[in-house]
Backbone bond lengths (Angstrom), bond angles and torsions (degrees), N, CA, C in turn:
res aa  C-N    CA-C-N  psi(-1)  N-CA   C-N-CA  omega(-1)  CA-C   N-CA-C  phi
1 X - - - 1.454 - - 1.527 108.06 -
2 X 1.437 114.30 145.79 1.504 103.14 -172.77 1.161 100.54 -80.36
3 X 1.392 114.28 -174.51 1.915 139.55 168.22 1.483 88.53 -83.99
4 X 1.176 150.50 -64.88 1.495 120.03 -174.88 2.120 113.92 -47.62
5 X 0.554 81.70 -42.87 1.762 66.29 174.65 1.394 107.60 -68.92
6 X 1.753 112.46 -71.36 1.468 100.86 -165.90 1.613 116.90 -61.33
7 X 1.420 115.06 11.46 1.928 114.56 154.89 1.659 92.92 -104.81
8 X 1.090 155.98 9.44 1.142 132.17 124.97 1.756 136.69 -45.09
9 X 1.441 92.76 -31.08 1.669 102.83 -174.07 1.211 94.14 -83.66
10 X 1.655 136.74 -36.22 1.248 120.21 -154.64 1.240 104.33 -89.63
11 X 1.317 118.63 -18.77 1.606 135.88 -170.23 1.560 104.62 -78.51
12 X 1.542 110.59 -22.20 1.596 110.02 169.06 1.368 99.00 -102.47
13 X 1.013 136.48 -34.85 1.268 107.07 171.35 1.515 138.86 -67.06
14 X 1.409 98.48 -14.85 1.766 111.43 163.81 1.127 124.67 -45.55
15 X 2.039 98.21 -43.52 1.541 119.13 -159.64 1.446 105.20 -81.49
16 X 1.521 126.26 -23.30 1.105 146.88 154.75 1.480 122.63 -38.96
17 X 1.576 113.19 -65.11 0.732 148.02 -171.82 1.849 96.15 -53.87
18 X 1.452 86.54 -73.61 2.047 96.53 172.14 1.411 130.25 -71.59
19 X 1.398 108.33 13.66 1.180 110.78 166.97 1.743 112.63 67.75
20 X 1.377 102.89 38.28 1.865 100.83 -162.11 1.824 80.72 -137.24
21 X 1.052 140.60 49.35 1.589 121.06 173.00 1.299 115.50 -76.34
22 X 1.714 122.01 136.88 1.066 107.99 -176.03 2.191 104.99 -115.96
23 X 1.434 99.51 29.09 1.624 88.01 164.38 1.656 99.73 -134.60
24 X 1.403 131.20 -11.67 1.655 132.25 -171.93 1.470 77.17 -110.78
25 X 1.791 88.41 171.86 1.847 104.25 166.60 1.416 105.65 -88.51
26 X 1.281 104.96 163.14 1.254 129.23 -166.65 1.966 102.56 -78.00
27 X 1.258 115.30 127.96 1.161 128.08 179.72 1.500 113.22 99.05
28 X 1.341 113.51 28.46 1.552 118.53 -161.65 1.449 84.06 -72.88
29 X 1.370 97.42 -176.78 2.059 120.34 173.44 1.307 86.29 -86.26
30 X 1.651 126.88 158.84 1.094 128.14 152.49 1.778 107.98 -102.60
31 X 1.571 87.08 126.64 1.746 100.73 175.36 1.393 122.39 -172.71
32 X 1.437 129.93 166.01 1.694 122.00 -139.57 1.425 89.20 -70.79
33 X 1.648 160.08 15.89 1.065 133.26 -167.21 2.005 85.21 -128.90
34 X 0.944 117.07 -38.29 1.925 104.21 166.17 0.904 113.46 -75.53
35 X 1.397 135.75 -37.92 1.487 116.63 165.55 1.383 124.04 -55.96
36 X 1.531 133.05 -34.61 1.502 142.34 156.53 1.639 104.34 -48.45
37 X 1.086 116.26 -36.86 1.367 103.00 -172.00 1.536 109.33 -96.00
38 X 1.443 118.20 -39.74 1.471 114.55 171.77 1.579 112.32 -51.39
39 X 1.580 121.23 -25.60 1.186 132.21 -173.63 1.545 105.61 -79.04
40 X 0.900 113.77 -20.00 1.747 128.37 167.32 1.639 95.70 88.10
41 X 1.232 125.93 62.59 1.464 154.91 -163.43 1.847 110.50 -134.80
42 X 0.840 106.47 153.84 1.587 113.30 160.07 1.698 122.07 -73.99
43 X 1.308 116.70 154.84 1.536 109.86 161.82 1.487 115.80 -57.76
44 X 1.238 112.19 167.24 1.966 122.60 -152.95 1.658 112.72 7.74
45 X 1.195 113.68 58.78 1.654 113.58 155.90 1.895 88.88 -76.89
46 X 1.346 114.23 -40.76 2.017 91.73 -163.52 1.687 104.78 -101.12
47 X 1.199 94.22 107.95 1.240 119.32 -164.09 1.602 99.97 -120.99
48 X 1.932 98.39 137.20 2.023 106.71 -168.46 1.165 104.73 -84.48
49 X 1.518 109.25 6.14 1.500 95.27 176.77 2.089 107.27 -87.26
50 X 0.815 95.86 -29.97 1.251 100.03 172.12 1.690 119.82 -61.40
51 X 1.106 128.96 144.42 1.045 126.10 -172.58 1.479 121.77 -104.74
52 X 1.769 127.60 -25.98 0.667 78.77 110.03 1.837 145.99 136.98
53 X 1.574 70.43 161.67 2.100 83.40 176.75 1.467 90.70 -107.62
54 X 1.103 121.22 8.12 2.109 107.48 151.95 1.497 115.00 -20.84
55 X 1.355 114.86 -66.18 1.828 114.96 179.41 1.375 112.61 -81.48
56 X 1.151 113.88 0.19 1.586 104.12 174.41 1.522 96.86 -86.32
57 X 1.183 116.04 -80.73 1.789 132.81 171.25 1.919 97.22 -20.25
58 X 1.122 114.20 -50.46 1.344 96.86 177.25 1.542 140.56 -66.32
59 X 1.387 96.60 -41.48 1.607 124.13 153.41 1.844 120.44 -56.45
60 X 1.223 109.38 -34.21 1.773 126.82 160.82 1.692 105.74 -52.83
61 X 1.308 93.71 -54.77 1.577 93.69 -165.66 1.699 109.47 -77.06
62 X 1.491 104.11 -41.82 1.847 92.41 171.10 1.332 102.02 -61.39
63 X 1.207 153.80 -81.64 1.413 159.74 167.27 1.943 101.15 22.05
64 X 1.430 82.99 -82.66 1.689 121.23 178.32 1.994 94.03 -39.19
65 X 1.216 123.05 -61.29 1.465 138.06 -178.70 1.436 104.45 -56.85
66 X 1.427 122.18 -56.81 1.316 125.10 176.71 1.953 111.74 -41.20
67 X 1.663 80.13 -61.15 1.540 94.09 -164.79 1.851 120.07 -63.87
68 X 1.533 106.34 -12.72 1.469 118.72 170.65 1.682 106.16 -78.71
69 X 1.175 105.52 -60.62 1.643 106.17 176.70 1.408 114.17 -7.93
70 X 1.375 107.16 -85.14 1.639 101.21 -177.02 1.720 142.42 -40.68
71 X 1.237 91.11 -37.27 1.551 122.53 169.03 1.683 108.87 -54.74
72 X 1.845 107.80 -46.81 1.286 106.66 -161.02 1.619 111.95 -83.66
73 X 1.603 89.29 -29.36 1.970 107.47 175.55 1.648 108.89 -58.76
74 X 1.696 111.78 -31.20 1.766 110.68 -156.40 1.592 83.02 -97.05
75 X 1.812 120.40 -18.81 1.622 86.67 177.50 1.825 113.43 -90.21
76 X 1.248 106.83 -25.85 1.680 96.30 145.10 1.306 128.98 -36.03
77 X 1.144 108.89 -56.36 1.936 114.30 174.11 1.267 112.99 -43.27
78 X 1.397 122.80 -43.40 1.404 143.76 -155.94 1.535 101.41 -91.74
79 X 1.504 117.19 -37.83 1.403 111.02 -169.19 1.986 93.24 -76.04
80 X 1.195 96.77 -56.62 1.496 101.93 179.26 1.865 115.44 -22.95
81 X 1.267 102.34 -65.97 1.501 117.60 -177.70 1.659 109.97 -66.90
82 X 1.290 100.25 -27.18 1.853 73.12 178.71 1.807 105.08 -96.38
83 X 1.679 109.87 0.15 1.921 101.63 162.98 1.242 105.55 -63.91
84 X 1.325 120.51 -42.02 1.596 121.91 -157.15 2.007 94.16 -90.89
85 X 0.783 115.26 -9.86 1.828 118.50 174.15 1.565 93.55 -73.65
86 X 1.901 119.81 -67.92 1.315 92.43 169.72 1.480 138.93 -76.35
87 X 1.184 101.26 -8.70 1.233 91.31 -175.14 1.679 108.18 -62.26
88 X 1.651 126.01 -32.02 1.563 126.42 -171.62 1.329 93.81 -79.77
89 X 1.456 125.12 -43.19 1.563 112.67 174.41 1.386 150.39 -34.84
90 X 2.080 80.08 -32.31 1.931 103.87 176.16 1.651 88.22 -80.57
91 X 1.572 114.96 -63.85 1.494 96.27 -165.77 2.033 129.46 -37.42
92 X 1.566 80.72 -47.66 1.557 83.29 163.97 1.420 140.78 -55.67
93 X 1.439 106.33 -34.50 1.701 102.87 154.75 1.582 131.99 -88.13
94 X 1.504 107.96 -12.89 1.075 101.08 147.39 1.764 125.66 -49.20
95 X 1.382 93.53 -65.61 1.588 98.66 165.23 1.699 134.04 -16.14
96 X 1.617 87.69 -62.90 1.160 95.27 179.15 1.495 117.84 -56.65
97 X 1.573 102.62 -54.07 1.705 102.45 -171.69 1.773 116.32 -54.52
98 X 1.342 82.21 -34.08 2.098 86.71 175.32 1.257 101.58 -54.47
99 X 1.452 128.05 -50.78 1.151 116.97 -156.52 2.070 114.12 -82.67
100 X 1.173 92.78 -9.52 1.423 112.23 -174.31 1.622 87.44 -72.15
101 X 1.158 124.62 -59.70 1.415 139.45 -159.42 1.135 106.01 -58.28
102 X 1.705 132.96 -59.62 0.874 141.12 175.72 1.389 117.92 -36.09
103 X 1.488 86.76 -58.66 1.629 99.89 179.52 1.835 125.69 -47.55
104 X 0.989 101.75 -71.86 1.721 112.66 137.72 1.519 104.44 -10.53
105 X 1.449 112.05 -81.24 1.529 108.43 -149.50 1.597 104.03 -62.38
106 X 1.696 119.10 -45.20 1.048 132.98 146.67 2.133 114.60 6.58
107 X 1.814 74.12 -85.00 2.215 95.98 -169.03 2.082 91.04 -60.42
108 X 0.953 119.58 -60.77 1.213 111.45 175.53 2.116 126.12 -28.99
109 X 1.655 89.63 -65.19 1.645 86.60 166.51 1.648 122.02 -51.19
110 X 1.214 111.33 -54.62 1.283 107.35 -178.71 1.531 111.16 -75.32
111 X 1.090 130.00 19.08 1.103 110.43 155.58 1.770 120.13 -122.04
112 X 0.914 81.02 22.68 2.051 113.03 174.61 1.378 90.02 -91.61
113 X 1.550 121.68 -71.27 0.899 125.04 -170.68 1.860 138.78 -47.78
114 X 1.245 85.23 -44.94 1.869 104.58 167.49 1.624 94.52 -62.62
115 X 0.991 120.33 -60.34 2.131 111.53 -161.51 1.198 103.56 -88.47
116 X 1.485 117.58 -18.82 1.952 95.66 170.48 1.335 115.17 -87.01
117 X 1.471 110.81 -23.24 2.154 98.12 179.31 1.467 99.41 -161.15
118 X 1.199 116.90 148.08 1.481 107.74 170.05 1.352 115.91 -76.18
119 X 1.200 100.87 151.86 1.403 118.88 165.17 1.339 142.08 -137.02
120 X 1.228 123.79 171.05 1.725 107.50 171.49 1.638 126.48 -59.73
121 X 0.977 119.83 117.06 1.376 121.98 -167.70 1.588 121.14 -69.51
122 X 1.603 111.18 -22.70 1.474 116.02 -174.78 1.234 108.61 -92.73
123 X 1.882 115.28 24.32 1.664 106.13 160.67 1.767 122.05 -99.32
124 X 1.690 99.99 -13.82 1.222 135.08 -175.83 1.804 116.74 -83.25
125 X 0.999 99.07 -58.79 1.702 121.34 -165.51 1.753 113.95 -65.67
């Protein structure tokens, strides 16, 4: 195969790479069957049996590696934030029930208070 083609593949895979393709849509996956086609090629022309697109296929796959990275770091980000989502969620119902309780313990005293002795009423009311 000549060097004018196989700098066709790399020349789409750049465009890939930069997010500028001008025969796939923009934001494709990068992998050996959009780069064949951004290259204005058919699906599996780059094939490992061939020898070769050895450095192309290799350069595909860092590309491909690059382009997962971010994705895999923001779903870390994401797992992170929703431990700490429950984790404030438990505090908050903890919260709540304390305060439920209180409340309770609260209506309970004062009503100890009214039937065991009188008292002034405008500390209550």
């Amino acid at each position: 195969m000549s060097n004018e083609i196989i700098d066709d593949y790399f020349e789409a895979l750049e465009r890939l790479k930069n997010n500028v393709p001008i025969r796939i849509p923009k934001g494709s996956k990068i992998n050996n069957d959009n780069v064949s086609l951004e290259a204005g090629r058919k699906k599996g022309t780059i094939k490992k049996s061939r020898p070769v697109f050895d450095e192309l296929i290799e350069e595909i796959k860092k590309a491909n590696e690059k382009d997962i990275k971010p994705i895999l770091e923001l779903q870390n980000k994401s797992d992170k934030y929703k431990e700490k989502f429950l984790h404030y969620k438990k505090l908050y119902e903890e919260c709540l029930n304390r305060e439920l309780m209180y409340l309770e313990r609260i209506d309970k005293l004062e009503q100890l208070l009214k039937t065991n002795r009188p008292i002034n009423n405008e500390h209550f009311n």
